[in-house]
Each structure stands twice: as structure tokens, then as C-alpha cells.
N, C-alpha and C positions, 0 to 999 in steps of 0.2 A: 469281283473285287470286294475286300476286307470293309466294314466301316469301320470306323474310329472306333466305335461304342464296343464293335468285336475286338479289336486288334486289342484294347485297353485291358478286355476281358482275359482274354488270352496271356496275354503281359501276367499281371495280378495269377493265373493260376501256376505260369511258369516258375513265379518268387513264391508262390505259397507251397508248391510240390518239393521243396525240401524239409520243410518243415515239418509236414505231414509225414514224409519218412524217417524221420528223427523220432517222431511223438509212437506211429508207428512201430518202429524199432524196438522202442524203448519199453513199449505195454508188453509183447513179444516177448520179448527179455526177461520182463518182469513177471509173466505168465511161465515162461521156463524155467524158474529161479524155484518157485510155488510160490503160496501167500506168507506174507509172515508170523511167526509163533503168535498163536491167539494169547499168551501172555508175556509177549514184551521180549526185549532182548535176557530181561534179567533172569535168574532162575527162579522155576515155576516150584509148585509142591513138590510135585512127582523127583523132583532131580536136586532137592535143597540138602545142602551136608547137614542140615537138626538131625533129618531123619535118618533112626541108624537102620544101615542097608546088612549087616553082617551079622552073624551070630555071635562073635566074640565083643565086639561092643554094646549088643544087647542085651547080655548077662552080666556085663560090666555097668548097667545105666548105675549110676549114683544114686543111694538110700533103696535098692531093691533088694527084698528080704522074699526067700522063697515059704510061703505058710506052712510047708511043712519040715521046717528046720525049725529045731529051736532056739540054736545061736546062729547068726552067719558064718556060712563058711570061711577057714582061717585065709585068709591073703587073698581072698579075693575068687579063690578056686571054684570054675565053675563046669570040671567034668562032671559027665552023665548028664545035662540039662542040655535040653531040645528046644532049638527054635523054630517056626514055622514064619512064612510069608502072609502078612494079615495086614489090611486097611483098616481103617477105625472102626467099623461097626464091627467087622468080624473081630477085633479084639473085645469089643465093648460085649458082645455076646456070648464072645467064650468066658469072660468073668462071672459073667450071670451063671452060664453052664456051670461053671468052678462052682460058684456060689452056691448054686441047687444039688450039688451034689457033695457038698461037706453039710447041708443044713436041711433034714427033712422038715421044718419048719417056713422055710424058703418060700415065697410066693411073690408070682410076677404079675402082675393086672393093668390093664390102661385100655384105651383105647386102640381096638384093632391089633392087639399083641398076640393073640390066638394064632392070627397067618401070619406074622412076622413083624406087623408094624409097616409105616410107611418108608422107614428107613431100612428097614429088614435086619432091625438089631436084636429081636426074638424069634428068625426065623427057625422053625423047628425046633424052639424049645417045648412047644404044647408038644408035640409027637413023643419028644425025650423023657419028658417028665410026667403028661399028664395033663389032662384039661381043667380038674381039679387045685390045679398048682401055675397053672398060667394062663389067663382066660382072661375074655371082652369086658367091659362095664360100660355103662351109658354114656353118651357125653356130658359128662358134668365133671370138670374139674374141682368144683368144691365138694362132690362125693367122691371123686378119686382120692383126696387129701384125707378127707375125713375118714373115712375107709380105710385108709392106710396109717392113719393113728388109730384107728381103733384096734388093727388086728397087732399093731407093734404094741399098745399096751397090752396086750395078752400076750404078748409075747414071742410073736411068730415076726419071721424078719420079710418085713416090707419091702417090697422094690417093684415100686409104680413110678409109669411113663405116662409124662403131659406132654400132648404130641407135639406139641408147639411151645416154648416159650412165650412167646407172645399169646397164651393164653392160659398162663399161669394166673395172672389177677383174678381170678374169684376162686381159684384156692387161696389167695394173698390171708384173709381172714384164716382162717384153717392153719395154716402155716405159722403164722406169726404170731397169733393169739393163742392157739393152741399147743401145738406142736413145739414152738420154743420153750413153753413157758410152763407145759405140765410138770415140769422135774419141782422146779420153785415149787410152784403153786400147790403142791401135794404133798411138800417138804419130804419129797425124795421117797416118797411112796410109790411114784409112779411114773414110768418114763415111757418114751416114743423114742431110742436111741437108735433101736433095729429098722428105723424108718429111714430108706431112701428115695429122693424122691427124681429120678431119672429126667431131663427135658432138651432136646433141638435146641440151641441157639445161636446168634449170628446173622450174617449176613450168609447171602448165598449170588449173590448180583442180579436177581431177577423178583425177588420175596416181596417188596412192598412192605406196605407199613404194618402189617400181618404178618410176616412170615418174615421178618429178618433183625428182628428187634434186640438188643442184647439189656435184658433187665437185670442181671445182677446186684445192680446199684439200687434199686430199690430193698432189699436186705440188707445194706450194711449197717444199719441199727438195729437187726433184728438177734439178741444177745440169746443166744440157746439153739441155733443155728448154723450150720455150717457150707458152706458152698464154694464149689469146685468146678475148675476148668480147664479140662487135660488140650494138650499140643500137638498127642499123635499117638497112634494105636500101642506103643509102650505104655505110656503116659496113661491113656484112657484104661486098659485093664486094671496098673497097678493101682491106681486113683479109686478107679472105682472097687475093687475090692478092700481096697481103706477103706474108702466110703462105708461101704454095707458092713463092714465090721466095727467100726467104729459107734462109741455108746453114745452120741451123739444123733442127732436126727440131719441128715442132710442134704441139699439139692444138689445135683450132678449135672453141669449142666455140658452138652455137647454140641463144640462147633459144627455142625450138620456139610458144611464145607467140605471136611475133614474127614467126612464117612465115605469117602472112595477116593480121594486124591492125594491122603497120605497114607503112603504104603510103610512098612516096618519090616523085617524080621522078630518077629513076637514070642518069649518063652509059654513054652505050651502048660507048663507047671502051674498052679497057682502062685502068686507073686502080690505084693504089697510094695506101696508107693509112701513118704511119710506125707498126711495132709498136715497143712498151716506150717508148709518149710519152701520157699522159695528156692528156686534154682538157676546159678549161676552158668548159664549156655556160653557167653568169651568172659574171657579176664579183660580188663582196660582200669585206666589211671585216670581218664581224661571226663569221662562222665558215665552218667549211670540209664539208661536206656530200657524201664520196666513195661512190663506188659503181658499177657496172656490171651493162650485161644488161636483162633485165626491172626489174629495179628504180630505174632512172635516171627512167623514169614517176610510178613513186610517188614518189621524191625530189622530184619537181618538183612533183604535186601538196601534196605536205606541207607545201613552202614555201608556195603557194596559200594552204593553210587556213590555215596561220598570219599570213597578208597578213589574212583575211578570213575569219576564222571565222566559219560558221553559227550561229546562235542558242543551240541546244543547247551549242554546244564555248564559245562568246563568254566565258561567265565561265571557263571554264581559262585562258585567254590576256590575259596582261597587258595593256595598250595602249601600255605603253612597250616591248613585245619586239616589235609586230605590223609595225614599221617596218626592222626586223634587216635586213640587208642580207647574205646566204645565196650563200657561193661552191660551184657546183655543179658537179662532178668528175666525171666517168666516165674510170675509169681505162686501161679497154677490152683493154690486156694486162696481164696478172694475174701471171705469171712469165717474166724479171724485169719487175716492177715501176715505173714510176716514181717515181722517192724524191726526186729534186729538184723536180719541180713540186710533189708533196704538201708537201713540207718549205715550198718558198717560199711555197706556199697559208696553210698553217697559220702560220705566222711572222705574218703580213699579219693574218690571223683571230685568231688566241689558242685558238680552240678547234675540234674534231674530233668528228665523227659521221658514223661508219662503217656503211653499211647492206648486208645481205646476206641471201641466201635460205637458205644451209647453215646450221646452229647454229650456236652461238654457239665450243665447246670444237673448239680447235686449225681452228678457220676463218680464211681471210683474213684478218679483221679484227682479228686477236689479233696476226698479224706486224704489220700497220702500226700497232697502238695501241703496240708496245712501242718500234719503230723511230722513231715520231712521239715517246715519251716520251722516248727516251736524246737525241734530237737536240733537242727545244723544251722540254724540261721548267722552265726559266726563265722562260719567257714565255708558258705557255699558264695561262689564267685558269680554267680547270676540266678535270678528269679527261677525257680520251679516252670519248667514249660510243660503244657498239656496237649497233647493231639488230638482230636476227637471226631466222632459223629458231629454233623449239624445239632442246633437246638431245634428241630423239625421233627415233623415222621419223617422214616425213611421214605424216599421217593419211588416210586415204581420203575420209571424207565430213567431215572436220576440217579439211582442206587451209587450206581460206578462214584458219580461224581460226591457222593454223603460220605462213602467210605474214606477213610484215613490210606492213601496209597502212599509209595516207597518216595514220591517227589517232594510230597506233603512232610513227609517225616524228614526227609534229607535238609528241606528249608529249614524245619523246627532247629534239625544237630546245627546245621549253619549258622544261625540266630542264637544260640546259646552259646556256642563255641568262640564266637568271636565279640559276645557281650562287652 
């Protein structure tokens, strides 16, 4: 015979055993379904309409001039040019390639560029060219800098890589003192124009406060300077061969993200991008939505959620904002700047949201909110907004949460939109 204490037992596992196969079931289910996209329901790099996937819109990209034409072609005509399938660094490498092979003058040097670099954006240029012409130096970025003004005032065209962004600062001296300012200082006797100077930047979701840093904004005083931030292996070849052709001296800098998750079809020609011209990615009326880099993705997805908020976000978002009409900017050179398209963008829009991965204190987006205020402050219908990085280091196992994501941004468009 049962006791009470059993029979109880018994009870209790009778009313638990449906539960268990519901909870059951459902993991089952859930394990049959697979895991969900490691990025989100939205769209990831790999599958974002920025990136042009075809030949015919990648000979079409806006302001691309082939270097060996003298006029653009009439109407746009772009028979006989060839595109290949290329990520960013293979874009980024084949410019270089282009480069060394119009300029025996040409030299490539940095740190561990001999076997390719850590991102493999030289690999096999030492085999192609020469070890002569693309070779190690020690770790010292303020001899990488200095080195590479010395050899571009003689005259030979510099293009050195600092493996890291985030350890750019002791070229900072070299660069900024030097390097901008020889042309002045020599009164035009002497320049450092042919000087590029190649660096990683960005986040990458795992870098820490080393390895994922976006210092840009430390140069935008630096007047004799130039600096660049391509969006995707179009972007990066044509940029960077402005770059290096361009009689200016200036930093390249590349979202490291970027060097395998955004794929292209790439003209295989040499090709030129214009620098200090910002580019209009959508038309919109309703505001003006700037940025570059890694972040031009989540910009676009942010617009997305706010078309078509998920269930969860649905009640944040008005139904009379979801229809906003969001002009999308990548600014792509950072100094100088584009200040006429922004200005006309903004005039059109009324209102400004500035996104970036650096903080927020004495970042990019602090010059153009104050530069957008003295110029439209009449006609802009709510305050300048800015997204950003924390004012921290980026965090190590935090990263995720420092970065500026697509919900981050959608707040911001909501918060402006409805000022």
C-alpha cells in the first residue's frame, strides 16, 4: 500500500509530465529548424543591396573614371571593361598591384607586408614586384611615417601600412607636424603628396580597446592632410588609387570588417573614385542620415526597421514616421570633408543624424553638427543628433554592446522624426 508522501509524489509528476513534453517538443523543434542567423533577422554584409553584386552596376558606380581614359566615356558606355568577384582586401590589393605597375617609382613597406600582411592585402606583391619594392621594417610606426616622408620627398610614391589603427599614435608627430605641413613650411619647395599612408580600422566585435578603435577624429585639424574611408571593395580600390595619386599626403583608412564580408564585383582596370565628394546611397526628403565605413550597413538596416518594425520594436514606432523618406550619406573622405553636399542634403531634409563608431567627445560628428548648425540653423526642425561609440575604451567582451547597432540608430530616426 501507497503512502500519502508517495501517492503526492506521483500526483505532482502526473501534472508535471505534460509540461515537460511541451518544453521538450519545442527544443526538438527548435533544434530541427537550426540556430538562428548569427546576424539577426536583418540583412547581414554578405546580402545588403549597397553592395553591387553585377557587372553592369559596377561600371556604372557614380564618379568612376577609368585611369586610362582621358575623357569618360560618352553616356556612360562601359563595353570592353571586365569585372571580377573581389572582397575588400582583394580589391584593396589589386589597386596597389595597379599602382606598382603604372609607377616604377612605387613602394610598399610596413610591417609584415613581405608575406601579405595580417589581413593579406600584400599578399604576393613581394613575389610580383620584388622584395626591393615591397619589404618588412621594424615595428616602429614613427619610422614607418618618417620613412615614408622621406622617400615621397624624393620623390618616389609611398604606400605604407600601420597594421593597426589603433597604433597610429606615435606616427601622430610624424604625420601631423611633418607630413602635413612640409608643403607650407618649404614654401612649396617640398612636398610629401605621393605619400599614402594605408591602416585597419574599426571595430571587428572581439578587438578591445587595441584593436578596434576608429581614430579619424583625431586628424580633423590636421590642415595638409587627407583621410579616407571606403564602404566596400569598389569603393576601397577606387579611393585608394585617388589616394595614391592624389598630391596630397594621406591616410587610408580601412574597415578591417570589411576585408571578407563585403563581396563586390570589381573592375579589373584601373579605376579612380573622386576624394573630399560625398555620396548620396537613397534620396529622402525627411532627414539626412550621414556616415561612413562599417557603419553605412547599419545605417541602412535602421532605415529597414523603421519601414518595418518587428513586433517587439512595432509599439516604439509611430505609423505616421514608418513612411519618412531617410537620405543616406556616406561621406567616404572624412578630412576635408564634404560640406556642400551635406549642407544641400540637410537644407532638403530639415533634420541631421550623424553616426559613428569613435565617442561621441571631440569625434567627427561634433564638427559637422556644429558646421551643419552655423550654416541651417533656420531651417532645421530639430537639434542635430549623433550616434556614437561610448566615451570609454572599447570593451573587450562589451564590444557588441559600445557599438552603434541598427536599434540604436532607429531610436535616434524616432527621436528626431517626431521632435
Amino acid at each position: 500500500m501507497l503512502s500519502a508522501r508517495a501517492i503526492r509524489r506521483a500526483a505532482q509528476r502526473t501534472q508535471l509530465a505534460p509540461k515537460f513534453r511541451i518544453r521538450y517538443n519545442g527544443t526538438v523543434a527548435a533544434s530541427q529548424q537550426g540556430p538562428p542567423p548569427a546576424e539577426g533577422s536583418l540583412p547581414g554584409l554578405a546580402s545588403s543591396p549597397l553592395l553591387l553584386a553585377t557587372r553592369d552596376a559596377a561600371l556604372r558606380t557614380p564618379g568612376l573614371e577609368f585611369m586610362d581614359e582621358d575623357e569618360p566615356s560618352p553616356g556612360g558606355i562601359v563595353s570592353g571593361r571586365e569585372t571580377r568577384k573581389m572582397n575588400t582586401y582583394q580589391a584593396i590589393r589589386d589597386a596597389m598591384s595597379n599602382a606598382m605597375q603604372r609607377d616604377d617609382s612605387a613602394v610598399i613597406f610596413g610591417e609584415d607586408v613581405a608575406f601579405g600582411g595580417v589581413f593579406r592585402c600584400t599578399m604576393g606583391l613581394a613575389e610580383e614586384f620584388g622584395r626591393e619594392r615591397v619589404f618588412n621594417t621594424p615595428l616602429t610606426e614613427q619610422g614607418i611615417a618618417g620613412f615614408g616622408i622621406g622617400l615621397a620627398a624624393m620623390g618616389h610614391t609611398a604606400i605604407a601600412e600601420i597594421q593597426f589603427s589603433d597604433y597610429i599614435f606615435p606616427a601622430f608627430d610624424q604625420l601631423v607636424n611633418e607630413a602635413a605641413k612640409i608643403r607650407y613650411r618649404s614654401g612649396g619647395a617640398f612636398n610629401v603628396g605621393k605619400l599614402t599612408v594605408r591602416t585597419p580600422c574599426m571595430s571587428v566585435g572581439h578587438g578591445g580597446l587595441y584593436h578596434s578603435q576608429s581614430p579619424e577624429g583625431y586628424f580633423i585639424g590636421a590642415a595638409g592632410l587627407k583621410v579616407v574611408v571606403p564602404r566596400s571593395p569598389i569603393q576601397a580600390k577606387g579611393l585608394l588609387l585617388a589616394s595614391i595619386n592624389d598630391p596630397n599626403p594621406v591616410i587610408f583608412m580601412e574597415p578591417k570588417i570589411l576585408y571578407r564580408s563585403a563581396v563586390e564585383q570589381v573592375p579589373t582596370s584601373a579605376y579612380t573614385l573622386p576624394l573630399s565628394s560625398a555620396e548620396v546611397l537613397t534620396q529622402g526628403a525627411d532627414l539626412t542620415l550621414l556616415t561612413w565605413g562599417t557603419p553605412i550597413y547599419t545605417a541602412y538596416n535602421a532605415i529597414e526597421l523603421l519601414k518595418n518594425p518587428p513586433p517587439a520594436l512595432a509599439k516604439h514606432v509611430p505609423e505616421s514616421i514608418r513612411s519618412a523618406k531617410i537620405e543616406l550619406i556616406d561621406l567616404r573622405t572624412i578630412v576635408p570633408w564634404d560640406v556642400e553636399t551635406v549642407i544641400k542634403s540637410v537644407s532638403k531634409t530639415r533634420r541631421l543624424l550623424v553616426l559613428h563608431e569613435a565617442g561621441a567627445v571631440g569625434g567627427v560628428g561634433s564638427e559637422i553638427a556644429s558646421v551643419v548648425t552655423e550654416r541651417c540653423f533656420l531651417k532645421m526642425e530639430a537639434p542635430v543628433r549623433r550616434v556614437t561609440g561610448w566615451d570609454t575604451p572599447v570593451p573587450l567582451v562589451y564590444e557588441k554592446f559600445y557599438i552603434p547597432d541598427a536599434v540604436r540608430v532607429m531610436d535616434a530616426l524616432v527621436e528626431t522624426l517626431t521632435y
